[in-house]
N, CA, C and O atoms as CSV, one atom per row, in Angstrom:
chain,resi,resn,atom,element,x,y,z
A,1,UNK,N,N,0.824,-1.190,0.000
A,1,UNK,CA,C,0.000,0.000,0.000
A,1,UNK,C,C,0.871,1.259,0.000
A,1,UNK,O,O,0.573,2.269,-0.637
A,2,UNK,N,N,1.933,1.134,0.733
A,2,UNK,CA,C,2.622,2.691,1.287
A,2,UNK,C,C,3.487,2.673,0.318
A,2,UNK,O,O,4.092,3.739,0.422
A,3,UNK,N,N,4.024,1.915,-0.826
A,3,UNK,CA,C,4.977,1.549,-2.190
A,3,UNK,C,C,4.416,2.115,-2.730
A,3,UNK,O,O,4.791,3.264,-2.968
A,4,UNK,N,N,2.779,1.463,-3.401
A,4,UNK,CA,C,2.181,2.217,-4.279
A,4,UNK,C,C,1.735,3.418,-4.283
A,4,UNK,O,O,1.238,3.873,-5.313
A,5,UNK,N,N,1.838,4.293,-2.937
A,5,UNK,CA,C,1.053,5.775,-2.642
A,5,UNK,C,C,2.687,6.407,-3.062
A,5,UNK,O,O,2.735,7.496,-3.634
A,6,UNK,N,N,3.856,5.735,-2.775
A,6,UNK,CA,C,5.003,6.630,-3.121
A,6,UNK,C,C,5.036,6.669,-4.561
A,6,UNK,O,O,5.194,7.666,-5.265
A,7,UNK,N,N,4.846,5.304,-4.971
A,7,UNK,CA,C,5.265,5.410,-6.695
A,7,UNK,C,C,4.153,6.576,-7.401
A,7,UNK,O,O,4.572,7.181,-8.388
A,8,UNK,N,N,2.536,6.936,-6.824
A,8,UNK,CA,C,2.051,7.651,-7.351
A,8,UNK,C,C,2.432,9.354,-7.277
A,8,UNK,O,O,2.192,10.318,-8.005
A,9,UNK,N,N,3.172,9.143,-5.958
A,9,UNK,CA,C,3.863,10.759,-5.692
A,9,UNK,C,C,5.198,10.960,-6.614
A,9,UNK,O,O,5.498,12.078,-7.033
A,10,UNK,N,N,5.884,9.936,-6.866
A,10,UNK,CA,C,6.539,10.475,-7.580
A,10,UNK,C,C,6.588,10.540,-9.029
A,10,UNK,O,O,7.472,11.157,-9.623
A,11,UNK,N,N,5.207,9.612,-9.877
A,11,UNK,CA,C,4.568,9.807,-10.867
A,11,UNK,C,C,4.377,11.284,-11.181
A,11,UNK,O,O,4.902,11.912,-12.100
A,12,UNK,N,N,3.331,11.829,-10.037
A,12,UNK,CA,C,2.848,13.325,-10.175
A,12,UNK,C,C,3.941,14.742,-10.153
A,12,UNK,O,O,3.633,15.873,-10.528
A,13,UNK,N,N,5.239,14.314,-9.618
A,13,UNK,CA,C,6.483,14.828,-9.372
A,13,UNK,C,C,6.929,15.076,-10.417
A,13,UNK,O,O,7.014,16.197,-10.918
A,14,UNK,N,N,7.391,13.700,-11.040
A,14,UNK,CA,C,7.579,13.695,-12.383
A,14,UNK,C,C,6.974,14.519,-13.617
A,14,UNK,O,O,7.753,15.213,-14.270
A,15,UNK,N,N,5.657,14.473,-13.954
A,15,UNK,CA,C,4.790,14.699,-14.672
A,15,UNK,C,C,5.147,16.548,-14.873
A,15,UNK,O,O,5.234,17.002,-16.014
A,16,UNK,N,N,5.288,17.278,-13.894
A,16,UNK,CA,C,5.660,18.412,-14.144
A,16,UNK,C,C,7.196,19.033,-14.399
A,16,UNK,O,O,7.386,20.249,-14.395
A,17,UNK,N,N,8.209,18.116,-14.608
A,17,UNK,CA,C,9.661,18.097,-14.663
A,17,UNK,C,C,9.543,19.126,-16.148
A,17,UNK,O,O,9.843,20.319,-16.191
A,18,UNK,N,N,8.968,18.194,-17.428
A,18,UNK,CA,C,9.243,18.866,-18.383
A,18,UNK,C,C,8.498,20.196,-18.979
A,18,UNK,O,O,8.676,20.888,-19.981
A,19,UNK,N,N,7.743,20.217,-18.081
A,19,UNK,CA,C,6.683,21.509,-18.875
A,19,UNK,C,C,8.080,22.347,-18.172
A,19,UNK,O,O,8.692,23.001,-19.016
A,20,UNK,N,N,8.612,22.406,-16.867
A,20,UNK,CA,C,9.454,23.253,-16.046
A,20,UNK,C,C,10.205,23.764,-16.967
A,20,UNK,O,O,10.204,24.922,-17.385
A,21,UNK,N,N,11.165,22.451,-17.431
A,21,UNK,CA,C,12.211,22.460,-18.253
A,21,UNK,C,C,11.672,23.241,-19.587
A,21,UNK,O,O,12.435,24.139,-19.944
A,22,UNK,N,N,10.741,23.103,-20.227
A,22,UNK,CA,C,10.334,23.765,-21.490
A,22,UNK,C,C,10.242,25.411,-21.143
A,22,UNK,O,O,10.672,26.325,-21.847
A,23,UNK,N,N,9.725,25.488,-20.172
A,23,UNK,CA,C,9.549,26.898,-19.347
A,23,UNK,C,C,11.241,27.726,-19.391
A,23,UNK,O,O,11.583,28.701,-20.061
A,24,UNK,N,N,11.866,27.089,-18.637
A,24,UNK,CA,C,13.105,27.538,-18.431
A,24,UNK,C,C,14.217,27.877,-19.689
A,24,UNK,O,O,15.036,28.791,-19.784
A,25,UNK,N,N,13.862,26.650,-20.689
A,25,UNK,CA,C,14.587,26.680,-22.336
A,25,UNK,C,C,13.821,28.103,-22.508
A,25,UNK,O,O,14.497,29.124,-22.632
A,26,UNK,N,N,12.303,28.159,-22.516
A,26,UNK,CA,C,12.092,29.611,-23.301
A,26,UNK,C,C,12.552,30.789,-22.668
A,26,UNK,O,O,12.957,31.643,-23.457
A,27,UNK,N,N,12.620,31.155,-21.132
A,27,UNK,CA,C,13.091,31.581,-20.574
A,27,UNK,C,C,14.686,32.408,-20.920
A,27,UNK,O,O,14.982,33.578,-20.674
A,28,UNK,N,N,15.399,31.499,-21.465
A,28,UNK,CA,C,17.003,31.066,-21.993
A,28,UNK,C,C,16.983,31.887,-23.430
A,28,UNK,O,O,17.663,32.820,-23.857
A,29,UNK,N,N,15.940,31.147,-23.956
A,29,UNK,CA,C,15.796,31.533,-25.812
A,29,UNK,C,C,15.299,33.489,-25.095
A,29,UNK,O,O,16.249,34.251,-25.274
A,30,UNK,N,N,14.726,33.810,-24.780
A,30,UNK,CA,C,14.506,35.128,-24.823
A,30,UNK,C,C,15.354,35.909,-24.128
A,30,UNK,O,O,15.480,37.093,-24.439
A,31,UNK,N,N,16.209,35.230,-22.859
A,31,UNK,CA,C,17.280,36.457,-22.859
A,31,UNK,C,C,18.076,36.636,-23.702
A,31,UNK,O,O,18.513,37.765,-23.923
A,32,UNK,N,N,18.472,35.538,-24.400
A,32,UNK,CA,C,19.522,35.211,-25.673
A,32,UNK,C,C,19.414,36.446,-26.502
A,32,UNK,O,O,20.110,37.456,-26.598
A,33,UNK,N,N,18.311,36.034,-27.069
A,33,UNK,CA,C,17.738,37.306,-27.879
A,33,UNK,C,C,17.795,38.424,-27.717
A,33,UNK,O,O,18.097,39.230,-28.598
A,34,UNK,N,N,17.477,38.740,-26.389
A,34,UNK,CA,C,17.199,40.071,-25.979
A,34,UNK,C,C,18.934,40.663,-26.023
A,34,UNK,O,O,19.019,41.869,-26.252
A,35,UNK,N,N,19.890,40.128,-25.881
A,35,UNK,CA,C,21.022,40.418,-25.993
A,35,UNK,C,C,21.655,40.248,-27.387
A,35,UNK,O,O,22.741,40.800,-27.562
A,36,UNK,N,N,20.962,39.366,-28.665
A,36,UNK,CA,C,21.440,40.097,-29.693
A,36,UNK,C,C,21.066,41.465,-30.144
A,36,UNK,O,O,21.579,42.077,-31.081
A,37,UNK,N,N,19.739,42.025,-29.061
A,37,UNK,CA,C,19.360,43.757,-29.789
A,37,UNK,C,C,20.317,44.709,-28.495
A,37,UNK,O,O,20.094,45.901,-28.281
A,38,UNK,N,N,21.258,43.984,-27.828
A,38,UNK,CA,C,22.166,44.713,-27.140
A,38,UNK,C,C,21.077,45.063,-25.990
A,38,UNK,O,O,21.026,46.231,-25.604
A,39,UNK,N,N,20.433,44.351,-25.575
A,39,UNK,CA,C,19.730,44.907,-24.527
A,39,UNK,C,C,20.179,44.208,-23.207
A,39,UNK,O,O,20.772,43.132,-23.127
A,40,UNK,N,N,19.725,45.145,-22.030
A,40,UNK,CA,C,20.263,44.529,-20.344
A,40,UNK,C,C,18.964,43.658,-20.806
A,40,UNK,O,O,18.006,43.994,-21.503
A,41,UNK,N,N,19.358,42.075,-19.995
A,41,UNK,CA,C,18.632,40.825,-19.563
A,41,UNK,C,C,18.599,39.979,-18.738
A,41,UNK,O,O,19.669,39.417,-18.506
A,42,UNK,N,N,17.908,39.734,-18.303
A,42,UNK,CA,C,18.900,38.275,-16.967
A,42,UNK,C,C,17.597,37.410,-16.632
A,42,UNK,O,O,16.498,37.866,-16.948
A,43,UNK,N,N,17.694,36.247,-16.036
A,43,UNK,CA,C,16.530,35.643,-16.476
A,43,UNK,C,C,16.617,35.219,-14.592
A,43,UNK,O,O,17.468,34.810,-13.802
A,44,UNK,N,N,14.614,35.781,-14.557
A,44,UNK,CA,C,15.093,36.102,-12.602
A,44,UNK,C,C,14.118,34.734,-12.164
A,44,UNK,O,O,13.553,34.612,-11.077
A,45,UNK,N,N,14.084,33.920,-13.099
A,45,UNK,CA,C,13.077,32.800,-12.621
A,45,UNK,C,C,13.750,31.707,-12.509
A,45,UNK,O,O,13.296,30.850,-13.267
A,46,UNK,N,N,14.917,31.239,-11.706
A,46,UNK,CA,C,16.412,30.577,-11.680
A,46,UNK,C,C,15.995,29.605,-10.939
A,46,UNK,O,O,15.540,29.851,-9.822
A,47,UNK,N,N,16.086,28.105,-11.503
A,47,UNK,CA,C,15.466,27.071,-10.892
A,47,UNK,C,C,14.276,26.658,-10.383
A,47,UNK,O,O,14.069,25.726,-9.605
A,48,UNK,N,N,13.248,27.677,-11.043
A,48,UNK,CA,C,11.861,27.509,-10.210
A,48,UNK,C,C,11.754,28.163,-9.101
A,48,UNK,O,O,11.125,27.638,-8.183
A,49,UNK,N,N,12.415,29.616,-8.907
A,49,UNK,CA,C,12.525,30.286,-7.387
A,49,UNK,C,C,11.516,30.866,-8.322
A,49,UNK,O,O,11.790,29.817,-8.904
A,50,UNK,N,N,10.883,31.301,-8.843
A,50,UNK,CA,C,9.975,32.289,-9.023
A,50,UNK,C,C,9.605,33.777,-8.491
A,50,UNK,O,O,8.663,34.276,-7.875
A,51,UNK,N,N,10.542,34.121,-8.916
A,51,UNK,CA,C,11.106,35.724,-8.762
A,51,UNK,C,C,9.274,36.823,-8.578
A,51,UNK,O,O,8.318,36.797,-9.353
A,52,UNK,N,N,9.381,37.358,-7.721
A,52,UNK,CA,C,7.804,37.967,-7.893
A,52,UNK,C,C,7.403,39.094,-8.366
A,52,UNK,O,O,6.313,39.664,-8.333
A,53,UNK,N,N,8.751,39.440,-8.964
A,53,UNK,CA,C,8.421,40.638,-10.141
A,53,UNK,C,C,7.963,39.742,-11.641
A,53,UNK,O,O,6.881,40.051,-12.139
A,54,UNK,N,N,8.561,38.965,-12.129
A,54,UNK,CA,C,8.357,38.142,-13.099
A,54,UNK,C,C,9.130,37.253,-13.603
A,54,UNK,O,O,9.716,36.767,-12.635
A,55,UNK,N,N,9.686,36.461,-15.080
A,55,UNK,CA,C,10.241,35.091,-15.436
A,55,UNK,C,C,11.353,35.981,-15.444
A,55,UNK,O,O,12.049,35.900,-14.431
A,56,UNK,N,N,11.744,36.874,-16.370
A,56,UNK,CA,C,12.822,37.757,-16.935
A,56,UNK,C,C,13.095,39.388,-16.866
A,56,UNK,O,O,12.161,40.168,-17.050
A,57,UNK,N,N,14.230,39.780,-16.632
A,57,UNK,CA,C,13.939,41.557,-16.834
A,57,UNK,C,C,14.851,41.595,-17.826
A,57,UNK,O,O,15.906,40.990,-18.013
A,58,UNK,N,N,14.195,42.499,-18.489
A,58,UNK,CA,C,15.143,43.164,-19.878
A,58,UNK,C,C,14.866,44.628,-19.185
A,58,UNK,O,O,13.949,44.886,-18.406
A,59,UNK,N,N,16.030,45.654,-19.727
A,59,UNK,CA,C,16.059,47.170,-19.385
A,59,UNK,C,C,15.315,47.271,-18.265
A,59,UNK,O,O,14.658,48.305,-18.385
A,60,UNK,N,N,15.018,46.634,-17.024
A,60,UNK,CA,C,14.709,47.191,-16.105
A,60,UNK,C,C,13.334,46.494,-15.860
A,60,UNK,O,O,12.875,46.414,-14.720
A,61,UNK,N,N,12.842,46.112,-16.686
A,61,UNK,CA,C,10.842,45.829,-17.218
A,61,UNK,C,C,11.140,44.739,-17.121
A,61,UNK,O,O,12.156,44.238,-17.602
A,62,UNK,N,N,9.753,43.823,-16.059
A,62,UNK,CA,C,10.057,42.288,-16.367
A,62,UNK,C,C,8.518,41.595,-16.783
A,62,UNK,O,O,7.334,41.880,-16.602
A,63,UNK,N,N,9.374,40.423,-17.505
A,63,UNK,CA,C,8.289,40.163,-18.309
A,63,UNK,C,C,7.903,38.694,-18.013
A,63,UNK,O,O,9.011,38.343,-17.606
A,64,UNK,N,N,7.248,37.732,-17.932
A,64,UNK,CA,C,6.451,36.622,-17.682
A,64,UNK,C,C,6.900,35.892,-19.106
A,64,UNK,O,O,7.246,36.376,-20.184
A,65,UNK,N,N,6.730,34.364,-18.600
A,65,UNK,CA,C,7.251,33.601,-20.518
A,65,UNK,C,C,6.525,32.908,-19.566
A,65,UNK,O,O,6.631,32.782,-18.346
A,66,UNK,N,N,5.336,32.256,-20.872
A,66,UNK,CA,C,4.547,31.489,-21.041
A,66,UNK,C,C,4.586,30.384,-22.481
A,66,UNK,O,O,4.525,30.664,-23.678
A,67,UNK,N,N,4.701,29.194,-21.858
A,67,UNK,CA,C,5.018,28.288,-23.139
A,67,UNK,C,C,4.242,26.965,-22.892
A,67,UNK,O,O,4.259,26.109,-22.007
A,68,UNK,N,N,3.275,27.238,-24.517
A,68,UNK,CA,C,2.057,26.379,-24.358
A,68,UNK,C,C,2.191,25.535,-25.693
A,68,UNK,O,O,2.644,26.108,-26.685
A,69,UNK,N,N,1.822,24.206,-25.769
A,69,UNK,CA,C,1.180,23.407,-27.325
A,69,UNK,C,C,0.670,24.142,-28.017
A,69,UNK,O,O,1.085,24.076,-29.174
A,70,UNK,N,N,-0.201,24.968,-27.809
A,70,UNK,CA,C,-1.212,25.481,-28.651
A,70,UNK,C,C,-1.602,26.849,-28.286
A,70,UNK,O,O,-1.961,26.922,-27.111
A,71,UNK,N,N,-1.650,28.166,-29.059
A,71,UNK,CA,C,-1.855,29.563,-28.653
A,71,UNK,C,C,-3.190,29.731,-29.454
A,71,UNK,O,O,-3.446,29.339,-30.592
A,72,UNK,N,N,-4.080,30.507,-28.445
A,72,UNK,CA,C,-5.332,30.562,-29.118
A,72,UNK,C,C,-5.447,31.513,-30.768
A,72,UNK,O,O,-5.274,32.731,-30.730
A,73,UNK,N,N,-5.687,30.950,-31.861
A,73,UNK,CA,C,-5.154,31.978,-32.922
A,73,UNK,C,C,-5.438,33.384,-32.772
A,73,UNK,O,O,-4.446,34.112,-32.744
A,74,UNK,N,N,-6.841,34.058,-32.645
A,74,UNK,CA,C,-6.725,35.150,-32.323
A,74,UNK,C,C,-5.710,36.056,-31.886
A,74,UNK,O,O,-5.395,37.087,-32.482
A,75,UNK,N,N,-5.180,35.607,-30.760
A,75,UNK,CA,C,-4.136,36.327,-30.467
A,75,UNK,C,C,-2.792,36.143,-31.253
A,75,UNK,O,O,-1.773,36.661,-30.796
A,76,UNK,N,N,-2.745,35.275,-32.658
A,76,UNK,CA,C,-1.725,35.654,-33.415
A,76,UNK,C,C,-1.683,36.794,-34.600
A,76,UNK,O,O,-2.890,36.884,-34.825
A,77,UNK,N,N,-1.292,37.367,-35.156
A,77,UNK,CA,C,-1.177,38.490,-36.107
A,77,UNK,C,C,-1.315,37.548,-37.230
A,77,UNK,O,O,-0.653,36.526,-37.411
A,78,UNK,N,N,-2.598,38.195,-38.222
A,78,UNK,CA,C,-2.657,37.271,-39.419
A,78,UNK,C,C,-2.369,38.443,-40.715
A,78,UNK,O,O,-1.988,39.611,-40.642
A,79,UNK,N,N,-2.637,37.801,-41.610
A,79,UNK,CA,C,-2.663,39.115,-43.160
A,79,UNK,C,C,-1.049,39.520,-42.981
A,79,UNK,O,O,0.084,39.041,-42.944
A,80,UNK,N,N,-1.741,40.653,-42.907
A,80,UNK,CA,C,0.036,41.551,-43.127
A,80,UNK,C,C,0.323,42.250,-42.076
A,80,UNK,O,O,1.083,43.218,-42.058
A,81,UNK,N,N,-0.572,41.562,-40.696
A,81,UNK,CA,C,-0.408,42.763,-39.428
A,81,UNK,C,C,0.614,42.360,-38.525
A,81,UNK,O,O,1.016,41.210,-38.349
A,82,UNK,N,N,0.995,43.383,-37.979
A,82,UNK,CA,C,2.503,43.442,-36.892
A,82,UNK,C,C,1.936,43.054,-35.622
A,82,UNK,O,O,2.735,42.841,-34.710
A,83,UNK,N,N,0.362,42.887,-35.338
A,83,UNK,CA,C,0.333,42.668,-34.291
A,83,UNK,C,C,-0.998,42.518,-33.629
A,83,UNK,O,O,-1.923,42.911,-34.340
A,84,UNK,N,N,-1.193,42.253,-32.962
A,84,UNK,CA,C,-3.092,41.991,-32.086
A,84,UNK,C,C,-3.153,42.534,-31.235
A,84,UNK,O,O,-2.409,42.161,-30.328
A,85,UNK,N,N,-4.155,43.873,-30.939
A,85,UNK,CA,C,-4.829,44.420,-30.013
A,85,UNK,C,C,-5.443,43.972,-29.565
A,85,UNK,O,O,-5.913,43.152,-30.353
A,86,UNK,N,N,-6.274,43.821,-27.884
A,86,UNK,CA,C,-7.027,42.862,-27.412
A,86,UNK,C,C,-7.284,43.496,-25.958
A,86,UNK,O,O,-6.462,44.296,-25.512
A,87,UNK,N,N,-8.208,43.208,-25.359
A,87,UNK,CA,C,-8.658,43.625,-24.158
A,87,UNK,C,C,-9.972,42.840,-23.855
A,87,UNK,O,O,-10.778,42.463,-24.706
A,88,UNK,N,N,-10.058,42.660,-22.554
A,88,UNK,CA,C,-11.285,41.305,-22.435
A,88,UNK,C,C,-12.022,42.823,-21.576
A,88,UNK,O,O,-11.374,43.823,-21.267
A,89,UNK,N,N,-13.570,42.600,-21.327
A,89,UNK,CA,C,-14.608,43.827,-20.796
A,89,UNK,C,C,-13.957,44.028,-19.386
A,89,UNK,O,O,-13.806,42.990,-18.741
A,90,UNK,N,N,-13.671,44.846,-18.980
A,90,UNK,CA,C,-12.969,46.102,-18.144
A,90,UNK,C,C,-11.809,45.628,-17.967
A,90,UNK,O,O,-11.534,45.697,-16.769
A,91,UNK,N,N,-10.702,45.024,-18.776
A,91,UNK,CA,C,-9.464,44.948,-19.039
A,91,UNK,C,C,-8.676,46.137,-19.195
A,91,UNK,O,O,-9.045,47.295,-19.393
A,92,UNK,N,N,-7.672,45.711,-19.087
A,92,UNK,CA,C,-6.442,46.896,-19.485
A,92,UNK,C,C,-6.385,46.274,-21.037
A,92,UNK,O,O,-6.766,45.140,-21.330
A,93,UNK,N,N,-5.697,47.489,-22.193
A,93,UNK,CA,C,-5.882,47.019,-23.785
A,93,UNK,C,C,-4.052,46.507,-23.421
A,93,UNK,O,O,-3.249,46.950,-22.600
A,94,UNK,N,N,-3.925,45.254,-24.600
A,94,UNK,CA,C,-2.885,44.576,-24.615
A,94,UNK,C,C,-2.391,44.248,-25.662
A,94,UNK,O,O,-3.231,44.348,-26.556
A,95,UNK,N,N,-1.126,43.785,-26.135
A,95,UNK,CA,C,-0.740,43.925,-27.665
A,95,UNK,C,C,-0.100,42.760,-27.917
A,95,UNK,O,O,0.832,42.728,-27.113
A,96,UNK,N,N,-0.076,41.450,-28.816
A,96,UNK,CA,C,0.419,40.124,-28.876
A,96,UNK,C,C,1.238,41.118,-30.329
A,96,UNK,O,O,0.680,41.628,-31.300
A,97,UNK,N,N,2.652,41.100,-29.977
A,97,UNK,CA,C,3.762,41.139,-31.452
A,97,UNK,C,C,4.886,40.213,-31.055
A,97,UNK,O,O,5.307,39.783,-29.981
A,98,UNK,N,N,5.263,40.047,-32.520
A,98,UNK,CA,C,6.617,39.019,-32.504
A,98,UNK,C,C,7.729,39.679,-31.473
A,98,UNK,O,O,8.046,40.866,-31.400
A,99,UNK,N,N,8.195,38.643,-30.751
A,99,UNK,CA,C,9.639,38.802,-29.715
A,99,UNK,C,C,10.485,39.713,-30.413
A,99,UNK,O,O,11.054,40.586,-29.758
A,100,UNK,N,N,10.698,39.620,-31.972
A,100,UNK,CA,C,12.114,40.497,-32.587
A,100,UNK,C,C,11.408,41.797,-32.796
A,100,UNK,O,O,12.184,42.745,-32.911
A,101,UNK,N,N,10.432,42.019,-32.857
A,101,UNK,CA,C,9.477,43.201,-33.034
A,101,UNK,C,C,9.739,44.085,-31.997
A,101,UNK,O,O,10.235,45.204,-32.134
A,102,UNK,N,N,9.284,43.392,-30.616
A,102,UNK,CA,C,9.307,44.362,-29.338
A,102,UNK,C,C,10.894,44.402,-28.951
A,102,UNK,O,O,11.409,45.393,-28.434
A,103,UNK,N,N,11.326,43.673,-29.141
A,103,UNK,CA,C,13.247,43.686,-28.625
A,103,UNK,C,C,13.716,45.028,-29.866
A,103,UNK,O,O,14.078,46.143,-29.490
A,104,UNK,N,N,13.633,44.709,-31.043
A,104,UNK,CA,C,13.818,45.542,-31.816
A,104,UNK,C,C,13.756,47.569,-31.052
A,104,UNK,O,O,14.652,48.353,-30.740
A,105,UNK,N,N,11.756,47.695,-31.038
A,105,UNK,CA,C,11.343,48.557,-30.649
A,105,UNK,C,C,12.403,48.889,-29.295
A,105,UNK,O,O,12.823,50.044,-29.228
A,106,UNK,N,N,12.803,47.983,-28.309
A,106,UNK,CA,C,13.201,48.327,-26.814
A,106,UNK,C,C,14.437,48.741,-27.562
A,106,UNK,O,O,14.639,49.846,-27.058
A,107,UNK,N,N,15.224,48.588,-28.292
A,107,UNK,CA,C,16.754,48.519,-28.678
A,107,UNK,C,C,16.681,49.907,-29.361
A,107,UNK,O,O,17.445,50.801,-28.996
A,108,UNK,N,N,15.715,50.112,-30.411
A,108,UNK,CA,C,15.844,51.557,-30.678
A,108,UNK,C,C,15.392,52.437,-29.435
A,108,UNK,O,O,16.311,53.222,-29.201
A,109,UNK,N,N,14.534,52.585,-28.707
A,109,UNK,CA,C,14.467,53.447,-27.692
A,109,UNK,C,C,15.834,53.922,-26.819
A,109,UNK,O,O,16.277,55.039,-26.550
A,110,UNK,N,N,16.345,52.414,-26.471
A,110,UNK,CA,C,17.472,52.225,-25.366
A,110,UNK,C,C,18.340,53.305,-26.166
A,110,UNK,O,O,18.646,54.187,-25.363
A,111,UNK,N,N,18.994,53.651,-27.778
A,111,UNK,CA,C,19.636,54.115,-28.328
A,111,UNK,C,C,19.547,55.353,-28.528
A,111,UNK,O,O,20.453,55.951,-29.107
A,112,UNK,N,N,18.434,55.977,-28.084
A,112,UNK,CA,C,17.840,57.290,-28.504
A,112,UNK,C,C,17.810,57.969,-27.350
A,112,UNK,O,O,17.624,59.185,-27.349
A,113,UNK,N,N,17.998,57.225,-26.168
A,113,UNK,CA,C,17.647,58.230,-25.032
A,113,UNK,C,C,19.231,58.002,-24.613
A,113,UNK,O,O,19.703,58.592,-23.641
Protein backbone atom coordinates (compact mmCIF):
# COMPACT_ATOMS: atom_id res chain seq x y z
CA UNK A 1 0.00 0.00 0.00
CA UNK A 2 2.62 2.69 1.29
CA UNK A 3 4.98 1.55 -2.19
CA UNK A 4 2.18 2.22 -4.28
CA UNK A 5 1.05 5.78 -2.64
CA UNK A 6 5.00 6.63 -3.12
CA UNK A 7 5.26 5.41 -6.70
CA UNK A 8 2.05 7.65 -7.35
CA UNK A 9 3.86 10.76 -5.69
CA UNK A 10 6.54 10.47 -7.58
CA UNK A 11 4.57 9.81 -10.87
CA UNK A 12 2.85 13.33 -10.17
CA UNK A 13 6.48 14.83 -9.37
CA UNK A 14 7.58 13.70 -12.38
CA UNK A 15 4.79 14.70 -14.67
CA UNK A 16 5.66 18.41 -14.14
CA UNK A 17 9.66 18.10 -14.66
CA UNK A 18 9.24 18.87 -18.38
CA UNK A 19 6.68 21.51 -18.87
CA UNK A 20 9.45 23.25 -16.05
CA UNK A 21 12.21 22.46 -18.25
CA UNK A 22 10.33 23.76 -21.49
CA UNK A 23 9.55 26.90 -19.35
CA UNK A 24 13.10 27.54 -18.43
CA UNK A 25 14.59 26.68 -22.34
CA UNK A 26 12.09 29.61 -23.30
CA UNK A 27 13.09 31.58 -20.57
CA UNK A 28 17.00 31.07 -21.99
CA UNK A 29 15.80 31.53 -25.81
CA UNK A 30 14.51 35.13 -24.82
CA UNK A 31 17.28 36.46 -22.86
CA UNK A 32 19.52 35.21 -25.67
CA UNK A 33 17.74 37.31 -27.88
CA UNK A 34 17.20 40.07 -25.98
CA UNK A 35 21.02 40.42 -25.99
CA UNK A 36 21.44 40.10 -29.69
CA UNK A 37 19.36 43.76 -29.79
CA UNK A 38 22.17 44.71 -27.14
CA UNK A 39 19.73 44.91 -24.53
CA UNK A 40 20.26 44.53 -20.34
CA UNK A 41 18.63 40.83 -19.56
CA UNK A 42 18.90 38.27 -16.97
CA UNK A 43 16.53 35.64 -16.48
CA UNK A 44 15.09 36.10 -12.60
CA UNK A 45 13.08 32.80 -12.62
CA UNK A 46 16.41 30.58 -11.68
CA UNK A 47 15.47 27.07 -10.89
CA UNK A 48 11.86 27.51 -10.21
CA UNK A 49 12.52 30.29 -7.39
CA UNK A 50 9.98 32.29 -9.02
CA UNK A 51 11.11 35.72 -8.76
CA UNK A 52 7.80 37.97 -7.89
CA UNK A 53 8.42 40.64 -10.14
CA UNK A 54 8.36 38.14 -13.10
CA UNK A 55 10.24 35.09 -15.44
CA UNK A 56 12.82 37.76 -16.93
CA UNK A 57 13.94 41.56 -16.83
CA UNK A 58 15.14 43.16 -19.88
CA UNK A 59 16.06 47.17 -19.38
CA UNK A 60 14.71 47.19 -16.11
CA UNK A 61 10.84 45.83 -17.22
CA UNK A 62 10.06 42.29 -16.37
CA UNK A 63 8.29 40.16 -18.31
CA UNK A 64 6.45 36.62 -17.68
CA UNK A 65 7.25 33.60 -20.52
CA UNK A 66 4.55 31.49 -21.04
CA UNK A 67 5.02 28.29 -23.14
CA UNK A 68 2.06 26.38 -24.36
CA UNK A 69 1.18 23.41 -27.33
CA UNK A 70 -1.21 25.48 -28.65
CA UNK A 71 -1.86 29.56 -28.65
CA UNK A 72 -5.33 30.56 -29.12
CA UNK A 73 -5.15 31.98 -32.92
CA UNK A 74 -6.73 35.15 -32.32
CA UNK A 75 -4.14 36.33 -30.47
CA UNK A 76 -1.72 35.65 -33.41
CA UNK A 77 -1.18 38.49 -36.11
CA UNK A 78 -2.66 37.27 -39.42
CA UNK A 79 -2.66 39.11 -43.16
CA UNK A 80 0.04 41.55 -43.13
CA UNK A 81 -0.41 42.76 -39.43
CA UNK A 82 2.50 43.44 -36.89
CA UNK A 83 0.33 42.67 -34.29
CA UNK A 84 -3.09 41.99 -32.09
CA UNK A 85 -4.83 44.42 -30.01
CA UNK A 86 -7.03 42.86 -27.41
CA UNK A 87 -8.66 43.62 -24.16
CA UNK A 88 -11.28 41.31 -22.44
CA UNK A 89 -14.61 43.83 -20.80
CA UNK A 90 -12.97 46.10 -18.14
CA UNK A 91 -9.46 44.95 -19.04
CA UNK A 92 -6.44 46.90 -19.48
CA UNK A 93 -5.88 47.02 -23.78
CA UNK A 94 -2.89 44.58 -24.62
CA UNK A 95 -0.74 43.93 -27.66
CA UNK A 96 0.42 40.12 -28.88
CA UNK A 97 3.76 41.14 -31.45
CA UNK A 98 6.62 39.02 -32.50
CA UNK A 99 9.64 38.80 -29.72
CA UNK A 100 12.11 40.50 -32.59
CA UNK A 101 9.48 43.20 -33.03
CA UNK A 102 9.31 44.36 -29.34
CA UNK A 103 13.25 43.69 -28.62
CA UNK A 104 13.82 45.54 -31.82
CA UNK A 105 11.34 48.56 -30.65
CA UNK A 106 13.20 48.33 -26.81
CA UNK A 107 16.75 48.52 -28.68
CA UNK A 108 15.84 51.56 -30.68
CA UNK A 109 14.47 53.45 -27.69
CA UNK A 110 17.47 52.22 -25.37
CA UNK A 111 19.64 54.11 -28.33
CA UNK A 112 17.84 57.29 -28.50
CA UNK A 113 17.65 58.23 -25.03
Amino acid sequence: QKKKASMKKNQYIKQGKRNRQRGAELQREVVRLAHEFELTAFNRDRGGAQHEMGDIEIEDKFFGCKRKKRIAKWVMPEKEEEGVFFREDHGPLMVSVPAELLLFMMSMIKKTI
